[in-house]
C-alpha distance (Angstrom), angle and dihedral (degrees) to the residues before:
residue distance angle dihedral
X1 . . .
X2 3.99 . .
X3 3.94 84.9 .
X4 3.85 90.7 55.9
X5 3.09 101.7 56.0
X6 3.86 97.8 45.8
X7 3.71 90.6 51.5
X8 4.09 81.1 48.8
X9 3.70 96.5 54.3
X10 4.06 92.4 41.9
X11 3.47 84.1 52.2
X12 3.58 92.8 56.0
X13 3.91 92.7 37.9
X14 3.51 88.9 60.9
X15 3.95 101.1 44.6
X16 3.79 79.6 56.4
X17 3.88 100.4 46.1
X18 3.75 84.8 51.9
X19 3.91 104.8 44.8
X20 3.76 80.7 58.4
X21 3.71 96.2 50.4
X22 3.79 91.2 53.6
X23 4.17 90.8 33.8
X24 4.08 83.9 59.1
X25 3.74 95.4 45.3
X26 3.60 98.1 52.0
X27 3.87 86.9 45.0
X28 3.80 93.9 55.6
X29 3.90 97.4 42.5
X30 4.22 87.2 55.7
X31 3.58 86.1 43.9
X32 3.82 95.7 47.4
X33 4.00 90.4 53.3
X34 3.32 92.4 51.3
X35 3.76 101.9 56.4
X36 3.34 128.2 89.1
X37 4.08 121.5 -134.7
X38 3.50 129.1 -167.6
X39 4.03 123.0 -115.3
X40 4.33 95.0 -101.0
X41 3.76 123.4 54.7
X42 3.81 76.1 -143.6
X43 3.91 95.5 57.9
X44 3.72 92.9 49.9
X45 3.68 90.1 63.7
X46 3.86 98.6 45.3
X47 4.11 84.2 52.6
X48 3.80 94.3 53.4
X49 3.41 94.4 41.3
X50 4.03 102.7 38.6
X51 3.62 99.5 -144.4
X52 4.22 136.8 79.7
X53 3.79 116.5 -86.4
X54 3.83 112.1 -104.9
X55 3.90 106.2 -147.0
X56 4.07 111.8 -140.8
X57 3.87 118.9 -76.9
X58 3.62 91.9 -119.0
X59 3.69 95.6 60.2
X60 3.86 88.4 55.4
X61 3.59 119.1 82.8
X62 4.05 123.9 -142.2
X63 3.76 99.0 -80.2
X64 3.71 86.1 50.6
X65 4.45 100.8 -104.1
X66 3.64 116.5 140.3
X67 3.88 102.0 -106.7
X68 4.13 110.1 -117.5
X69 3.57 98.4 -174.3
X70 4.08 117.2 86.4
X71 3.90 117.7 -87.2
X72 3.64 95.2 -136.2
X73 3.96 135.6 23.3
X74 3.73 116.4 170.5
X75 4.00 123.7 -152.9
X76 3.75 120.1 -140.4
X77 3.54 108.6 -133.8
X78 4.22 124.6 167.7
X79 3.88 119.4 -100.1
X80 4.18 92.3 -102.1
X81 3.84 89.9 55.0
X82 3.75 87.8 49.8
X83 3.71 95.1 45.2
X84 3.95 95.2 47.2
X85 3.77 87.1 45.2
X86 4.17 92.9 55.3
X87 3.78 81.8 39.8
X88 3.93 94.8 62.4
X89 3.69 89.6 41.7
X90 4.00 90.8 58.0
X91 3.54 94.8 38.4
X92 3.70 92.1 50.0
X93 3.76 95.3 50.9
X94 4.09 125.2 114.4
X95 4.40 90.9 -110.2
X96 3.56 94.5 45.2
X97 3.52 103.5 61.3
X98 3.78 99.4 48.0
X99 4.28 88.8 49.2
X100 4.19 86.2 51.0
X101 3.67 88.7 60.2
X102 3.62 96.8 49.6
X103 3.90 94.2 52.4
């Protein structure tokens, strides 16, 4: 009997959980039609928010410009080119020289 009447009251938990789904949808499509939006994505922000848009310090260079030019542009080079690059770059650090002159 206890079983019944948990299924009963999930049942009803869940007719009421999803009236309100649908309830809310239909409320926000009438409201969406309603409302007004400015022509730029960009625009609608600076309205709700009341100020100018600050664009992210690290798209600014030191003088303070935005930066046009793309942040990052990668080279394909071939696995030997790679490996005698890293090579240089060991062989060229502080340690290393002072341990070649001991062998």
């Amino acid at each position: 009997m206890l079983h019944l009447l948990y299924i009963l009251a999930f049942t009803i938990l869940a007719c009421i959980a999803v009236a309100n789904l649908i309830r809310n949808l239909v409320m926000f499509s009438f409201m969406d039609r309603e409302r007004n939006y400015p022509a730029t994505p960009s625009a609608n922000r600076n309205y709700r928010s009341g100020r100018k848009s600050v664009p992210h310090p690290e798209l600014l260079d030191s003088d303070g410009n935005i930066i046009k030019e793309p942040l990052l542009v990668m080279r394909s080079i071939n696995v030997e080119d790679a490996r005698q690059q890293l090579d240089a770059i060991y062989e060229a650090s502080p340690g290393q020289k002072s341990e070649n002159h001991e062998k």
